[in-house]
ZAFIBA-598666 format. One record per residue: residue in three letters; x, y negated, z negated of N, C-alpha, C in turn; chain; residue number from 0. Coordinates in nm, 3 decimals. Layout:
<sites>
- ALA:X:Y:Z:X:Y:Z:X:Y:Z:A:NUM;
...
</sites>
This chain:
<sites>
- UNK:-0.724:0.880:-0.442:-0.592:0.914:-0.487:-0.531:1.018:-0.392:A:0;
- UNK:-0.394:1.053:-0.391:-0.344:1.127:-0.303:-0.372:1.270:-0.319:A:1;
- UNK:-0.291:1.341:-0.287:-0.297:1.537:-0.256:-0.268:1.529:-0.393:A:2;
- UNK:-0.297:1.641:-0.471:-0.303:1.699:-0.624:-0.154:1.774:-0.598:A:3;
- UNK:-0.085:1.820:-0.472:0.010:1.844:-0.431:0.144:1.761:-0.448:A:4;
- UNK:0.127:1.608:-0.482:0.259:1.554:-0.498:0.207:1.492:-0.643:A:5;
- UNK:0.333:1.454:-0.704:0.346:1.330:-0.801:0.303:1.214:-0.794:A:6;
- UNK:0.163:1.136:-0.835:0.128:1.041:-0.747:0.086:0.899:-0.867:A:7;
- UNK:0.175:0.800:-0.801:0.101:0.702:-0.935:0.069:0.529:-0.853:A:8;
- UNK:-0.010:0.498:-0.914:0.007:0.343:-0.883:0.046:0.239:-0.997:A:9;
- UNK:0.132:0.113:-0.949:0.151:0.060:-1.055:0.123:-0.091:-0.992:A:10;
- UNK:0.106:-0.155:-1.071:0.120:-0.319:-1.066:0.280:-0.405:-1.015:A:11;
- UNK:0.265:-0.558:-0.953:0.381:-0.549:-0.971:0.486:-0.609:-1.090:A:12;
- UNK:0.431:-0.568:-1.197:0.503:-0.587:-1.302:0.607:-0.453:-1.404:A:13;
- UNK:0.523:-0.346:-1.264:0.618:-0.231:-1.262:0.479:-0.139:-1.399:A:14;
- UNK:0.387:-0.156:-1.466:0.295:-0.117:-1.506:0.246:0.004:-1.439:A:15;
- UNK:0.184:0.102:-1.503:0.103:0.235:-1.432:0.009:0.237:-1.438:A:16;
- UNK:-0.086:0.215:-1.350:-0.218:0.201:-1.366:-0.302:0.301:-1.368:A:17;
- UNK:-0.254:0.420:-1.252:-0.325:0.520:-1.287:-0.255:0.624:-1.211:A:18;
- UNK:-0.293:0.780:-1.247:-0.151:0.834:-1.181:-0.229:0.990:-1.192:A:19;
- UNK:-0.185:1.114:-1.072:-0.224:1.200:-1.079:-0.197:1.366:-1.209:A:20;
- UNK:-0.230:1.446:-1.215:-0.220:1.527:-1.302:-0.091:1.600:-1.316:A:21;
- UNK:-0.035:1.571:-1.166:0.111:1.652:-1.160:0.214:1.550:-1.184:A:22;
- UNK:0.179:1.410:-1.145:0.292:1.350:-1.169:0.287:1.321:-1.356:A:23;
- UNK:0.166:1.317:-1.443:0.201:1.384:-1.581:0.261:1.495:-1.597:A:24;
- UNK:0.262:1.614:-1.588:0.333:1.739:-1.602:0.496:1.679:-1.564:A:25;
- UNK:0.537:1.642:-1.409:0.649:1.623:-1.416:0.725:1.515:-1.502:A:26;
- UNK:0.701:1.452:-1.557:0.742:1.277:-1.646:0.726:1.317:-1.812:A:27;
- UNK:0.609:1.396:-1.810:0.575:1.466:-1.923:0.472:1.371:-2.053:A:28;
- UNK:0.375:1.366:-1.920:0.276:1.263:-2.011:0.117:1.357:-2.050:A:29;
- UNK:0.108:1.266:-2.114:-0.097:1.345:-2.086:-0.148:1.239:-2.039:A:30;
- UNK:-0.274:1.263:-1.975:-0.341:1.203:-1.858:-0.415:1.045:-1.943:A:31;
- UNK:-0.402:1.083:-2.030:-0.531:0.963:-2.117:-0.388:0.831:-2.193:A:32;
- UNK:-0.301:0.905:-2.162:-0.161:0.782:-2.226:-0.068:0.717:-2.140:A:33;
- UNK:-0.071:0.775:-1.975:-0.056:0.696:-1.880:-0.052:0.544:-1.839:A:34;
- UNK:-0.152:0.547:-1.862:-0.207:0.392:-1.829:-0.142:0.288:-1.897:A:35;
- UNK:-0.052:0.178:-1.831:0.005:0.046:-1.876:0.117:0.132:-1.976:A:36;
- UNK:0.201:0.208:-1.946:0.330:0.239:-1.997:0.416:0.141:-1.849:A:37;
- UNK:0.558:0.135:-1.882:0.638:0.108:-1.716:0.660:0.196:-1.702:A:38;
- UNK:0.662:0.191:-1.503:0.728:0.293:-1.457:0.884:0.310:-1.496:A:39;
- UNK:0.953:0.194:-1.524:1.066:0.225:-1.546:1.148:0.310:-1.660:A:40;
- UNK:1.016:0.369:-1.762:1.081:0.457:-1.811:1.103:0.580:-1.763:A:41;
- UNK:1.088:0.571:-1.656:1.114:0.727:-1.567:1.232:0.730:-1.449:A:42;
- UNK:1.321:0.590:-1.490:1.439:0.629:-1.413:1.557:0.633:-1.517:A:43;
- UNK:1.635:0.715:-1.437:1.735:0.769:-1.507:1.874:0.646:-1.547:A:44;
- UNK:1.887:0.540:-1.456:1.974:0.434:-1.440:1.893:0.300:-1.430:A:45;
- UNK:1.905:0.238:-1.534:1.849:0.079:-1.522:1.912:0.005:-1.402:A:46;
- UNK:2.038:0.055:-1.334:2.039:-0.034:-1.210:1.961:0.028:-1.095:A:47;
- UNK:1.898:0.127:-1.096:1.797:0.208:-1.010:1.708:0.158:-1.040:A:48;
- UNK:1.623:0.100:-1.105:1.499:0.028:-1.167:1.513:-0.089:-1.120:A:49;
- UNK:1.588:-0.162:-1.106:1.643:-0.304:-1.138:1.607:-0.321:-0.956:A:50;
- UNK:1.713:-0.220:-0.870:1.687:-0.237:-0.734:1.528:-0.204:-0.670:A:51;
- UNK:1.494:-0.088:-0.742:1.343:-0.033:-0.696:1.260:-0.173:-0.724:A:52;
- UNK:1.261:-0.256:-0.806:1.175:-0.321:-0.815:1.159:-0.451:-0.784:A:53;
- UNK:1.343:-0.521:-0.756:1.336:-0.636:-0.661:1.319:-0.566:-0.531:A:54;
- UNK:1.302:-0.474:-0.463:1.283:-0.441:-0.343:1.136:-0.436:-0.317:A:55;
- UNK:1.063:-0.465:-0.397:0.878:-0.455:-0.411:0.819:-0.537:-0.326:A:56;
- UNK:0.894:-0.592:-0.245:0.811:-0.696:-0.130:0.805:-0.628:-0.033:A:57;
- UNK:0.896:-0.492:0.024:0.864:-0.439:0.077:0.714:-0.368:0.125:A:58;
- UNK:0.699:-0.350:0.234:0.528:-0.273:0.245:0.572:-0.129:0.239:A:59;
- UNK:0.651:-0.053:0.291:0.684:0.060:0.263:0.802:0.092:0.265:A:60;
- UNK:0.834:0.202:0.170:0.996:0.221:0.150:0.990:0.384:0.133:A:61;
- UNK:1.112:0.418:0.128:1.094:0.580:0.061:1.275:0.524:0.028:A:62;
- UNK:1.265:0.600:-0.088:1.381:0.659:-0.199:1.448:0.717:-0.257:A:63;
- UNK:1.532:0.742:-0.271:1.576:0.893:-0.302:1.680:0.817:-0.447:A:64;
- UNK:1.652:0.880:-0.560:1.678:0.824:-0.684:1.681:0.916:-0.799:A:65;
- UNK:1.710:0.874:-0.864:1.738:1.009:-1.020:1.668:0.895:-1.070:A:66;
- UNK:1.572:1.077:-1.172:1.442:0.999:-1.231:1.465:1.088:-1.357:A:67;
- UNK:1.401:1.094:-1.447:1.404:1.132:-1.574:1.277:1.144:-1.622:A:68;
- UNK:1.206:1.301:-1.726:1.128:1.268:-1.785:1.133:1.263:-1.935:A:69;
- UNK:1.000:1.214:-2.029:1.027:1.232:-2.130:1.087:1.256:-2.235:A:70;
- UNK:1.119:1.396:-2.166:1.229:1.433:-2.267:1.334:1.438:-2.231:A:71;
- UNK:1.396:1.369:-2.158:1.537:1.315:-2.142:1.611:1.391:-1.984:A:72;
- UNK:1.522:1.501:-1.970:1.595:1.585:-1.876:1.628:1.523:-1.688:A:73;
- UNK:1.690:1.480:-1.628:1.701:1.415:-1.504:1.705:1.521:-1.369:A:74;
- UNK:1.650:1.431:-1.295:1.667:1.513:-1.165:1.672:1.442:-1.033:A:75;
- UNK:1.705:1.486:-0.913:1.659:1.413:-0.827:1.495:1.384:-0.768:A:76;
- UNK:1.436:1.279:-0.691:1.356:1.278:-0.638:1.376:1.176:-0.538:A:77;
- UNK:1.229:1.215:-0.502:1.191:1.147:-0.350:1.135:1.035:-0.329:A:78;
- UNK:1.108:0.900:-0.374:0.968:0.824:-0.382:0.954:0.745:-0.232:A:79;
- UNK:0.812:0.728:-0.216:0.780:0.703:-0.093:0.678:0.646:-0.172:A:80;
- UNK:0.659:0.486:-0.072:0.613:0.393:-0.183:0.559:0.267:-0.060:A:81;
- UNK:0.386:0.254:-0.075:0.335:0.177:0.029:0.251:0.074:-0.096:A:82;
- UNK:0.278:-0.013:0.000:0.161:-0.160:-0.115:0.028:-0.233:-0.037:A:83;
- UNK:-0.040:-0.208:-0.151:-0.194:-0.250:-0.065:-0.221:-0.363:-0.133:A:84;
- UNK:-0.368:-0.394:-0.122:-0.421:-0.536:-0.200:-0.573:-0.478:-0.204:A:85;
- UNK:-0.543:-0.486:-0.333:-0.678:-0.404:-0.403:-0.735:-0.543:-0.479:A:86;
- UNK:-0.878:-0.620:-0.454:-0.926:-0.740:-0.505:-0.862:-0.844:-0.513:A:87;
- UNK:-0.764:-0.860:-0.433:-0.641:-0.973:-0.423:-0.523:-0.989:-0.516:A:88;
- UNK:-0.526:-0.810:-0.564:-0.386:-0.790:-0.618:-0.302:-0.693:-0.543:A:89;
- UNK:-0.158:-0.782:-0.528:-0.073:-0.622:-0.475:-0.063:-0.517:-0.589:A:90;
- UNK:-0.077:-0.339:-0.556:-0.080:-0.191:-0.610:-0.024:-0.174:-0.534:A:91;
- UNK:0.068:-0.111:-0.596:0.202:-0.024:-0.489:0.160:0.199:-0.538:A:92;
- UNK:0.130:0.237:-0.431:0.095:0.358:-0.446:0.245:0.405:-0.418:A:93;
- UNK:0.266:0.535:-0.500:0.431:0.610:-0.500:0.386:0.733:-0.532:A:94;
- UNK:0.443:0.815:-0.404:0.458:0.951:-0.423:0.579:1.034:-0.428:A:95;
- UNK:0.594:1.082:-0.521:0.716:1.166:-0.590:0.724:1.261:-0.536:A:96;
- UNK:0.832:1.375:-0.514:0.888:1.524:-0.481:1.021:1.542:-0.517:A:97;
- UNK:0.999:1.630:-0.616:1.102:1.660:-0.698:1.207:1.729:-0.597:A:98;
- UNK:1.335:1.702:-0.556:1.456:1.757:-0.490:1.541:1.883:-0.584:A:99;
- UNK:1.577:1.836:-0.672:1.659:1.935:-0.751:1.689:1.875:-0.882:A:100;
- UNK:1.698:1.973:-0.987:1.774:1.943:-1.151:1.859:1.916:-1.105:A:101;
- UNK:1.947:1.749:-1.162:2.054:1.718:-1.162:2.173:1.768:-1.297:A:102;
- UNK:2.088:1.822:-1.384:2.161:1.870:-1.499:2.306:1.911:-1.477:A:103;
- UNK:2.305:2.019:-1.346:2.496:2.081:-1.327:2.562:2.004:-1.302:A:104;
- UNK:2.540:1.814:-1.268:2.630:1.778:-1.255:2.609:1.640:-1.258:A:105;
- UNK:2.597:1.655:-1.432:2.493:1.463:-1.499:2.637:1.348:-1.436:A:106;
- UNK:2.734:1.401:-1.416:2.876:1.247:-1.466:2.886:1.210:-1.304:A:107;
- UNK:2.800:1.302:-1.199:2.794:1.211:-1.056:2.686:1.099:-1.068:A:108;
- UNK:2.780:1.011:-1.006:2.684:0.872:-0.982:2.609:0.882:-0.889:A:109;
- UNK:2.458:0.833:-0.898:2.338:0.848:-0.773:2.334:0.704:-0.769:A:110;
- UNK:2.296:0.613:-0.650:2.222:0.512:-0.683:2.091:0.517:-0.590:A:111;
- UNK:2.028:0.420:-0.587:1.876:0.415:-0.494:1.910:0.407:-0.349:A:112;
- UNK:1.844:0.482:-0.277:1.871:0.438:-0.157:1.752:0.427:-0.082:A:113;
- UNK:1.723:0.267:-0.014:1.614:0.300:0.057:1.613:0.276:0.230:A:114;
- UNK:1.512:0.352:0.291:1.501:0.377:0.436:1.376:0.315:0.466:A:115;
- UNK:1.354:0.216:0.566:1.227:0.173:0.586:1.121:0.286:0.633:A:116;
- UNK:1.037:0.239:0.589:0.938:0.349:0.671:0.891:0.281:0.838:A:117;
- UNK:0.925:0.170:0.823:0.860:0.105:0.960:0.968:0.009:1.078:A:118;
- UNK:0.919:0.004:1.153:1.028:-0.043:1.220:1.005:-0.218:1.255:A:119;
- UNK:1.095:-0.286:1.184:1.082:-0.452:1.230:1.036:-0.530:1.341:A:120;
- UNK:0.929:-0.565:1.351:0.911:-0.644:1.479:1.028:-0.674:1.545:A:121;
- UNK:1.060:-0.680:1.681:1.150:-0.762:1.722:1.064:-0.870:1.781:A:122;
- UNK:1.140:-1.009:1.760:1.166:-1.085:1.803:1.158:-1.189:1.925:A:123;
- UNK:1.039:-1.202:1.949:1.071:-1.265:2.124:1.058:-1.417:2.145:A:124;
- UNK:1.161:-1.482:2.182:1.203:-1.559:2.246:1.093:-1.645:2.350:A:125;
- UNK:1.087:-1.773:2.336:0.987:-1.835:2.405:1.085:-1.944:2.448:A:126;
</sites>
């Protein structure tokens, strides 16, 4: 699992949590033993932020910058940075979180997802 330093979870791609570090409970506002097989998507703040994060899942790596929400309702910005492996011949998409700032001073601005490849596209060569 990653640094005890970020927010760290893996999920299925049915958007499922499979298993996830101790801080990214504290920030979402879970306990460690009730994690497991909730969606991630109850931790975004906009169902069309969910909607894009997760048809974009074919991606191999992405990073994000998105309003997320925990538990108890409170939103903020974050960071997700998000690589997919094949663990026994299933894709797990590992995502690491960093909280940017409380969006609270100013809930009625619109955020949407934005993502940046992490890698750069083959180009192309011509035969």
């Amino acid at each position: 699992m990653k640094s005890e330093k970020s927010a760290f979870c893996e999920i299925n791609v049915h958007g499922r949590l499979l298993a996830a570090n101790q801080k990214f409970c504290s920030l979402f506002g879970y306990k460690a033993q009730e994690v497991e097989w909730h969606y991630i998507r109850d931790i975004f703040r906009y169902s069309k932020d969910w909607t894009a994060f997760i048809h974009k899942a074919t991606s191999k790596a992405a990073h994000y910058i998105v309003r997320l929400k925990n538990r108890k309702g409170r939103s903020f910005m974050a960071s997700i940075s998000r690589d997919a492996i094949e663990i026994n011949g299933k894709i797990v998409y590992r995502n690491t979180f960093q909280k940017i700032k409380d969006s609270a001073e100013n809930p009625a601005k619109d955020c949407s997802l934005t993502e940046q490849e992490l890698y750069e596209p083959q180009a192309s060569i011509a035969l």
